[in-house]
C-alpha positions in Angstrom: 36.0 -38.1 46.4 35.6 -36.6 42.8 34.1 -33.7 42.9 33.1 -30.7 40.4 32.5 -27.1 40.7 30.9 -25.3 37.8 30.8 -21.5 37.7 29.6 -18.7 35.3 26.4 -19.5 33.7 23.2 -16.9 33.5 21.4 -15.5 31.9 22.7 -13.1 28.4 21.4 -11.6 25.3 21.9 -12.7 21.9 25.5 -12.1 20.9 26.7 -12.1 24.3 29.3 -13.9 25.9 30.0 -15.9 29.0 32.9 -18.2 30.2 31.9 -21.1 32.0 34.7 -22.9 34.5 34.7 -26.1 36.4 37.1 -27.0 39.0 37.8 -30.5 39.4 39.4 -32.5 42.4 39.5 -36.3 44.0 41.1 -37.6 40.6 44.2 -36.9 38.6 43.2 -34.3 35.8 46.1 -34.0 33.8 45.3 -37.5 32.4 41.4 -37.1 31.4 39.7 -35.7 28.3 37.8 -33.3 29.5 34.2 -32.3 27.7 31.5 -29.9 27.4 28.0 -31.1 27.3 24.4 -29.1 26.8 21.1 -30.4 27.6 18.2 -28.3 26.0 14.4 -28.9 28.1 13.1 -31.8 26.2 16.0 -32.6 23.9 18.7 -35.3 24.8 22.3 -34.2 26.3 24.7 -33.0 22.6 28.3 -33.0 23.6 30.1 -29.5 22.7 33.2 -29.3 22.6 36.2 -31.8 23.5 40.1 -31.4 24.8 42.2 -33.7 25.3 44.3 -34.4 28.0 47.3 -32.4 27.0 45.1 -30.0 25.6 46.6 -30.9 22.1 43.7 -31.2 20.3 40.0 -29.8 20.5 36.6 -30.8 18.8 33.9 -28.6 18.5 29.8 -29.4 17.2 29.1 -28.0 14.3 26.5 -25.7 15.9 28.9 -24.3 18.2 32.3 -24.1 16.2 33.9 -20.4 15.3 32.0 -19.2 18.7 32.9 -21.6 21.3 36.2 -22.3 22.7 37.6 -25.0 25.2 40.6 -24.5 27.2 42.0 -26.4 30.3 44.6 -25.5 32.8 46.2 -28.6 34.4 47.9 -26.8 36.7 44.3 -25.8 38.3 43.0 -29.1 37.6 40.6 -26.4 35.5 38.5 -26.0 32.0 36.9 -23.3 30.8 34.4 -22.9 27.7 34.5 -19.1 25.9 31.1 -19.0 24.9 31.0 -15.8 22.3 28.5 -14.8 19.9 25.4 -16.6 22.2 22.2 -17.4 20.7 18.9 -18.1 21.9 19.2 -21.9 20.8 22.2 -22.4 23.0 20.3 -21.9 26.4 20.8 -25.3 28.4 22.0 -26.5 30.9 25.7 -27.2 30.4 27.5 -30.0 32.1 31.7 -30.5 32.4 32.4 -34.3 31.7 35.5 -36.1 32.5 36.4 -38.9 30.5 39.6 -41.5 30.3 39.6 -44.6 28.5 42.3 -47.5 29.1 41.5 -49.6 26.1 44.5 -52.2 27.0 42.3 -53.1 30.2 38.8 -52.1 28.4 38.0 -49.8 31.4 36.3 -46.3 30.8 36.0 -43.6 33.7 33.5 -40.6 33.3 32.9 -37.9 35.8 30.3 -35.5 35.3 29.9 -31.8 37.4 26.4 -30.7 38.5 25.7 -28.2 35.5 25.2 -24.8 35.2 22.5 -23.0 33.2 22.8 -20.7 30.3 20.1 -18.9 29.1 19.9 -16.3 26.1 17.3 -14.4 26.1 16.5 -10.4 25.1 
């Protein structure tokens, strides 16, 4: 079965840095977008940041980009999110998504991991 594991949230000052990883298995990587989502107490789930499958191209929120950086390995069935320069108003709970769309068929997957929490706080 699909499964997720998330590693290396916690807690870090402002201007701090973490990397966050997320291990996938039970489906074939290498073929899925893979995405970075946030969910903020009380706020609705922002998508982060965005790779494709080859890991040709990346998209980044506005609020995040020049400090955030995704990266994937395929060989590791792996991605990562650098998160440098951290602020308060990133603290969430962050979530790896797995996404493939087969538009010829109109079918959509999505996976999602369990989440790990960031908090920036002095």
């Amino acid at each position: 079965q699909v499964q997720f594991v998330e590693s290396g949230g916690g807690l870090v000052q402002p201007g701090g840095s973490l990397r966050l990883s997320c291990a996938a298995s039970g489906f074939t990587f290498s073929i899925y977008d893979m995405n970075w989502y946030r969910q903020a107490p009380g706020k609705e789930r922002e998508l982060v940041a965005t790779i494709t499958s080859s890991g040709g191209n990346r998209n980044y929120a506005d609020s995040v980009k020049g400090r955030f950086t995704i990266s994937r390995d395929n060989a590791k069935n792996t991605v990562y999110l650098q998160m440098d320069s951290l602020k308060p108003e990133d603290t969430a709970v962050y979530y790896c998504n797995a996404h493939l769309q087969i538009s010829v068929i109109s079918r959509e997957y999505d996976y999602w991991g369990q989440g790990t929490q960031v908090t920036v706080s002095s």
